[in-house]
N, C-alpha and C positions, 0 to 999 in steps of 0.2 A: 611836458605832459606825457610824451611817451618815446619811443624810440625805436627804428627798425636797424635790426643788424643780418646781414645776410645767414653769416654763421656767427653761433657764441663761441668765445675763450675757449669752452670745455673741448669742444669739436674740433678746434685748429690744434691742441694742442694733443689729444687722440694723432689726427692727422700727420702732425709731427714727430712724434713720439714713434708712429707705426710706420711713417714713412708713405703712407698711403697715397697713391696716383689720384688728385684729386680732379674733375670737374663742374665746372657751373655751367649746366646746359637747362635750355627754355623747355618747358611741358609741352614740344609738340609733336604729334606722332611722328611725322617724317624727319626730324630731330632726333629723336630716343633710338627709331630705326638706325638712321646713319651713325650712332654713336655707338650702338650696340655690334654694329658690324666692324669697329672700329677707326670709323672717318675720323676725322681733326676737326671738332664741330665745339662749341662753346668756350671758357672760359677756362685755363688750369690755373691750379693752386700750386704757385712755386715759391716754398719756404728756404728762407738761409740756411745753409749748411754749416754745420757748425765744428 
């Protein structure tokens, strides 16, 4: 009936494509602070090198 996907196709493959440093961090302020200041805080997106 329906389905959740974190990200689509289109996005990973941008991502790929550009090479881009990616993360999966939670909406919280003190979260976005510490990630903005560049802590090690959520998730990364590491694609195969090809």
């Amino acid at each position: 009936a329906g389905g959740y996907d974190l990200m689509d196709i289109v996005a990973l493959k941008i991502i790929e494509r550009s090479k881009i440093k990616t993360r999966i961090i939670k909406a919280d302020i003190k979260i976005l602070e510490k990630a903005i200041k560049g802590g090690d805080v959520g998730t990364e997106i590491v694609l195969p090198s090809k």
